[in-house]
N, C-alpha and C positions, 0 to 999 in steps of 0.2 A: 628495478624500483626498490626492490629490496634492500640491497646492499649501500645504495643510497639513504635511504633510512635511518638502515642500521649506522650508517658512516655516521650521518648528521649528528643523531643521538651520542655515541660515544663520544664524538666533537668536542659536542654541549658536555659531556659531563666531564669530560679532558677538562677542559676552561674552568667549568666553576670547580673541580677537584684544584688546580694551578693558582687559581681567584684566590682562595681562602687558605692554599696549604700554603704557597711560600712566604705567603706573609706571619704565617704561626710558625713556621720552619725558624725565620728570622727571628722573629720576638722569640721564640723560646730559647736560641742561641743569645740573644742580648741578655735574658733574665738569668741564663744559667751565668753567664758573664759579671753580672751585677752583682749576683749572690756569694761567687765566689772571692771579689773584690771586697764586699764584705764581710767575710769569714776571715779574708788575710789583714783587714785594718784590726778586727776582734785580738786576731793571732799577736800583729805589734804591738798593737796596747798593752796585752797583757805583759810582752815579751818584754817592754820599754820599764814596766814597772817594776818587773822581775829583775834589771840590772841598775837600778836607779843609786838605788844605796851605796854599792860597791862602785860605781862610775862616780859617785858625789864624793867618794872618800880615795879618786887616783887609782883604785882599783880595776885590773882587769876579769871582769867575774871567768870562775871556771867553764862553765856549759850553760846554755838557753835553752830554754822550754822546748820542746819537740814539735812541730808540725801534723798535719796531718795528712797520710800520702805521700806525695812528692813535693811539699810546699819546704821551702827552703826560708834559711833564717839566718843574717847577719848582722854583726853589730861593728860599728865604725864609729871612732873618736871625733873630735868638732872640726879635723883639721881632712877628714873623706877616705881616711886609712883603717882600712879591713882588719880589726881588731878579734874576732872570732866567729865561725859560721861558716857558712854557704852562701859567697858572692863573690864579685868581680873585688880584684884587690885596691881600686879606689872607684869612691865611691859614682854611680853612674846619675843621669840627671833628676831623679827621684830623691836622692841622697843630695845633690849640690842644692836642689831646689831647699830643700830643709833646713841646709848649714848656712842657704844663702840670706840675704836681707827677703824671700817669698813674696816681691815682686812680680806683677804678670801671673797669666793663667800657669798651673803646674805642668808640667810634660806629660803627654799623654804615653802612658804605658799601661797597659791595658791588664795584665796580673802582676801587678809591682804594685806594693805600698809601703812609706816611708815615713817614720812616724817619730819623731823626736822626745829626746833624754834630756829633762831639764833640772837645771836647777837654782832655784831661788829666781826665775825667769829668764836664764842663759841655758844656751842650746851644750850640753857637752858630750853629747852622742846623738848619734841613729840610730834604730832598728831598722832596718831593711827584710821584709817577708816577700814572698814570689814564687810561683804556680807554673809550671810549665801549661798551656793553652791546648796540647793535646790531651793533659789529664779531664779537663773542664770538656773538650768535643766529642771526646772518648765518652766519656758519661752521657753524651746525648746520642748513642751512635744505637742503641737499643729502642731510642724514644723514637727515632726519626725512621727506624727500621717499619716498626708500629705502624705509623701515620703512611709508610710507602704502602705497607700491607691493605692499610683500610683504605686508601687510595684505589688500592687494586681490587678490590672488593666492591667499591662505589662503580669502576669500572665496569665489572666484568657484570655485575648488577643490572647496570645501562645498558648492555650489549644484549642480555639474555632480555630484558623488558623490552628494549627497542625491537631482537629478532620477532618475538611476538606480535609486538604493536604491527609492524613491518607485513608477517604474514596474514594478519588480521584485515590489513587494507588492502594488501595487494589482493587478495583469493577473491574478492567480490569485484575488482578492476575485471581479477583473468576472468573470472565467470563472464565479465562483461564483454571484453575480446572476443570469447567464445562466441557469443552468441551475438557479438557483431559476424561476426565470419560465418556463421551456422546462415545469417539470415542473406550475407553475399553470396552465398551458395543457395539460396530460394531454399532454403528453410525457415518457413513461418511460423512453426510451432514453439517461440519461445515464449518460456512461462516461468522469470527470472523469479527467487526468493526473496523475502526481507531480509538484509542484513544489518537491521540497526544503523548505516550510515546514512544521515539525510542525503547527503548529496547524491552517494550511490545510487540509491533506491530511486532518486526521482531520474537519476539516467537510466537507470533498469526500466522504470515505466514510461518511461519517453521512447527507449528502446522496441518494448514493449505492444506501445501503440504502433507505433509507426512501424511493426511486424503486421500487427492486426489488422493497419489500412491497407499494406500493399499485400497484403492474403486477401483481403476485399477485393482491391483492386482488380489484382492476378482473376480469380473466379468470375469477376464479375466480367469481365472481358473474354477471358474462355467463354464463359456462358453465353453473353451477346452477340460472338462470334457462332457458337452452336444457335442460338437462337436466331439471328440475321441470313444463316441460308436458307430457313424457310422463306424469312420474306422474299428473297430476289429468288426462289426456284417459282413463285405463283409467277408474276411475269415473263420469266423465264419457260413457261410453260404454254401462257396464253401465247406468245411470240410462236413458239414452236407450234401449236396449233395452224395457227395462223399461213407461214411457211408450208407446212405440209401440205394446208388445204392448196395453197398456190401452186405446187408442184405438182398437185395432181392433177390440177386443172392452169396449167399455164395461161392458155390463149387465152382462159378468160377474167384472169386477173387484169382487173382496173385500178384508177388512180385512187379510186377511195378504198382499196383495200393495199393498197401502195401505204398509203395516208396512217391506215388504218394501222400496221408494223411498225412504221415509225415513230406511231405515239407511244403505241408500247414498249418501244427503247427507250425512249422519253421518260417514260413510268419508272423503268430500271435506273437508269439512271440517276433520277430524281430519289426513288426508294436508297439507293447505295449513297448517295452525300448525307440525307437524313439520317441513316443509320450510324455514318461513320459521326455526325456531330453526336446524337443520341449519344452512339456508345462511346463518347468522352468528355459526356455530360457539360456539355458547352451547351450556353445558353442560345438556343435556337433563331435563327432570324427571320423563321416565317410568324407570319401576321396571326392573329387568334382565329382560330378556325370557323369558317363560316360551314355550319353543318348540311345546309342545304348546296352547298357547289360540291363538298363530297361524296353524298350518297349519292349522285347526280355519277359522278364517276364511278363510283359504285356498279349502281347499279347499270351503264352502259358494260362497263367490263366484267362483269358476272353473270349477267343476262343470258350472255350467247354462250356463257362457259356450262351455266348450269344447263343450258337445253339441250346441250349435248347430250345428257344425262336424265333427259325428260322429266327435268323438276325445273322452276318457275323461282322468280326474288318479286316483292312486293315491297316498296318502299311506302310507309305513309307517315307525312311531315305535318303539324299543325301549322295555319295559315300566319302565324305569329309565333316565333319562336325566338329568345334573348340567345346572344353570341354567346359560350362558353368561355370561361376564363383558360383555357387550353391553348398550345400552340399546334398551329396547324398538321406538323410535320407529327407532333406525338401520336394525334386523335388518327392519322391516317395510319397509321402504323398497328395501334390498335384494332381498329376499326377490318381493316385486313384480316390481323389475325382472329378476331372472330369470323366474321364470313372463312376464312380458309379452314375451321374447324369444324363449322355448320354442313363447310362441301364434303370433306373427308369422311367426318363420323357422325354425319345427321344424317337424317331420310328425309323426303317429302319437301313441299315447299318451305323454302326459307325467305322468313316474314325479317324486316328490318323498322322498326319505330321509334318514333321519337315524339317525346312529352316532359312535360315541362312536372318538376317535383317540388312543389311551394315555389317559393320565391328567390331559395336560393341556390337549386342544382337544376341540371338537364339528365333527364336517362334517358340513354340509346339501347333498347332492345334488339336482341339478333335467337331467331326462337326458328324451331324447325319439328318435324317428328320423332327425330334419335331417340335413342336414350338417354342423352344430357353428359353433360362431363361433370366428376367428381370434382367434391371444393380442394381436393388432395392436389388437382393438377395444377394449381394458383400458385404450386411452390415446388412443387416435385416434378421437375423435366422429362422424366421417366415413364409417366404413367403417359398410356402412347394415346389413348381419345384426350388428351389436353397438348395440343401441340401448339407452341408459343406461347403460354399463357404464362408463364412465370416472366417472361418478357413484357408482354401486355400489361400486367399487373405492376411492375414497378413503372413502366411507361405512366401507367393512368396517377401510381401515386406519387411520382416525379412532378406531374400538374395540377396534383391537390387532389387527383380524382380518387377514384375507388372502384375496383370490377371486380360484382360477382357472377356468381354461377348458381343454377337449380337443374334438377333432373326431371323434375313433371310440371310439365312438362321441360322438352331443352331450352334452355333460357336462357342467355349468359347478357349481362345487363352492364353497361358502362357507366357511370355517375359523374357526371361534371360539371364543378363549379362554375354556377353564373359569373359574367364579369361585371364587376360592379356598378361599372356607366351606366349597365342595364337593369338594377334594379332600381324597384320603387323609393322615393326620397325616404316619404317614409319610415319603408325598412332599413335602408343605410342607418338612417339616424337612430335609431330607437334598437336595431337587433343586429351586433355585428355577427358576422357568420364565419364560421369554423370551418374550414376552406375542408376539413378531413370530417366531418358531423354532417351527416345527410338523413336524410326520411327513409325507415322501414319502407325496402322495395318488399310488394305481398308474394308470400313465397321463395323469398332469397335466401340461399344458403347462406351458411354464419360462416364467413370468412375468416382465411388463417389468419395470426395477428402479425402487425407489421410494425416498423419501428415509426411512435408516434412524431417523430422529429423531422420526418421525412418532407421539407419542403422541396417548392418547385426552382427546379435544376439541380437538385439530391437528391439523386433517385436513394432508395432505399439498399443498405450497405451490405446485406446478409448475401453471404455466399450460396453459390445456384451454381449444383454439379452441369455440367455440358454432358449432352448424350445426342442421339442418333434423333431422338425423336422433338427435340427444341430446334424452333425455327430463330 
């Protein structure tokens, strides 16, 4: 790219150096031309009057005025006969034109002038003066030198400006190369400079971005994929239960605990399609969650899991309760991974509830005896009593919702917006509602901040390290 550049530029300045010199080149050979044509008409005139007297009285004068240089000087009678000087010994068509009737344009001879001896207005001589054209080009051979010189100058001028302009443009392309390739190589830490070119810089930041979505991207998908084996290891688990118990008691497995494994594969499998849509934020095609056929599964498949454990689930659902603005596949997802944090690192029975928060959310309670999970774990994969939650948490605010958490007691609360069909006319009309703006739950921890742009089917873009302890 360079040398192209550089080519173009000196091109350009070749042409306009060509444009303007050979036409000064020319004119100044015509004027030196002209000049000297006039210097030699000066020379005969004088030369003509110098012999006039002596030519008028039959006389041949002895010698003519000198020249100047190599300009030569002859004198010829009215009949073209070279009477004394320097010239051809008759006379040439400069001379005929003179002696003749001066009919017709003169002959062009270009340092010749021929200039007539009169007398009483009869022609009785020429002067004939004449320049050799090398003496005249010779004189311009120092000027023309000059202008080659400052040609060369104008040149090498362009050459040295363009290598500049040239390196100038190109460094912020290569930077740009660069860190194309840095980013085909899964290097997403590009953090290109201003270089004062518009155009560049808006490629550097186009660049730029489109590092910082597929660093999203890249993270967000590790992390999903760390977070997604917690959810298929719960039914992965309750199955394995299940199996064992049959094994150890063959004969007396029946058809509803037949029934009963197969739904659980059911459950996996269902859980592994919605994760896989989830985690590639495709707009989901389950129906908006009916809260009450969940906890309904819920709590059938937790039941038997916590008694093994001699702790007890208590669901209690108000008699009327509006649809959430949620899609189904999210809320169960959620909803999971709290119950599977309450079973791990809670004590004691785990309470599940649901109440209605004004007019424009639903909170789902999931509270137990633990110790509670820090509001730390809603973001940091790491901290091992919050497991899923960094999952749950963009889950909920992918649907507009919002999940926190409190320690006194353990508490971890879900917030989801009403759907609209189901509120009051009313309030549609008169209070529209902020799909991400809910009512102080009492007691709820002040959750981490999240990015407020985050609409449903966007989940939230911030990168979430994957570790051992995200489901």
């Amino acid at each position: 790219m360079r040398s192209r550049i550089v080519a173009l530029a000196v091109t350009a300045a070749a042409f306009a150096v060509a444009l303007f010199g050979i036409p000064l080149v020319v004119g100044l050979a015509e004027f030196a031309v002209a000049e000297e044509r006039s210097s030699l008409q000066r020379l005969a005139g004088f030369a003509a009057r110098t012999v006039q007297e002596d030519m008028t009285d039959d006389l041949v004068p002895r010698r003519l005025p000198d020249g100047p240089g190599e300009a030569a000087i002859a004198l010829y009678d009215d009949e073209g006969t070279l009477l004394l000087g320097d010239g051809p010994a008759h006379g040439d068509g400069p001379v005929e034109y003179v002696l003749g009737d001066r009919t017709g344009p003169p002959p062009v001879e270009d340092l010749t002038v021929a200039v007539p001896v009169s007398d009483t207005g009869d022609v009785i001589g020429v002067v004939r003066t004449s320049t050799p054209p090398s003496q005249v080009y010779g004189a311009l051979v120092p000027i023309w030198l000059g202008m080659a010189g400052l040609a060369a100058v104008v040149l090498v001028s362009a050459w040295l400006l363009a290598r500049r302009l040239a390196i100038r443009l190109s460094r912020p392309l290569e930077r740009l190369v660069d860190d194309a390739g840095r980013l085909g190589d899964g290097d997403f830490g590009i953090t290109p400079d201003s270089t004062g070119i518009a155009e560049t810089d808006r490629a550097s930041a186009a660049l730029s971005r489109t590092a910082r979505r597929l660093d999203d991207l890249v993270a967000r998908e590790r992390a999903f994929s760390a977070e997604a084996s917690h959810q298929l290891r719960t039914p992965l688990a309750g199955l394995r239960l299940r199996l064992e118990s049959a094994l150890d008691r063959p004969e007396r497995m029946t058809t509803a605990e037949i029934a009963d494994g197969l739904g659980s594969i059911d459950r996996l499998e269902r859980t592994i399609d919605e994760l896989l849509a989830l985690a590639r934020e495709r707009q989901t095609t389950s129906a908006p969650a009916d809260l009450s056929a969940l906890l309904a599964e819920f709590d059938e498949e937790w039941r038997s899991r916590l008694a093994l454990e001699n702790r007890r689930i208590s669901i209690r659902l108000p008699d009327s309760l509006p649809r959430p603005d949620a899609s189904s596949a999210a809320v169960r997802q959620i909803i999971g991974v709290l119950l599977d944090n309450a079973y791990f690192h809670g004590a004691g029975a785990v309470s599940v509830s649901v109440h209605e928060l004004g007019e424009s959310a639903i909170a789902v309670e999931i509270s137990d005896d633990g110790p509670g999970v820090p509001t730390a774990a809603l973001t940091d994969g790491h901290i091992g009593n919050g497991m899923g939650l960094p999952l749950a948490r963009r889950l909920a605010e992918s649907e507009g919702g919002r999940l926190t958490v409190g320690t006194v007691p353990s508490t971890m609360t879900l917030l989801l917006p009403v759907a609209t069909e189901t509120r009051s006319p009313a309030h549609r009309d008169n209070e529209p509602v902020n799909r991400l703006s809910f009512p102080q739950v009492p007691g709820e921890a002040v959750e981490p901040q999240h990015h407020p742009d985050s609409g449903r089917g966007e989940p939230s873009t911030e990168p979430a390290v994957p570790s051992r302890h995200q489901g």
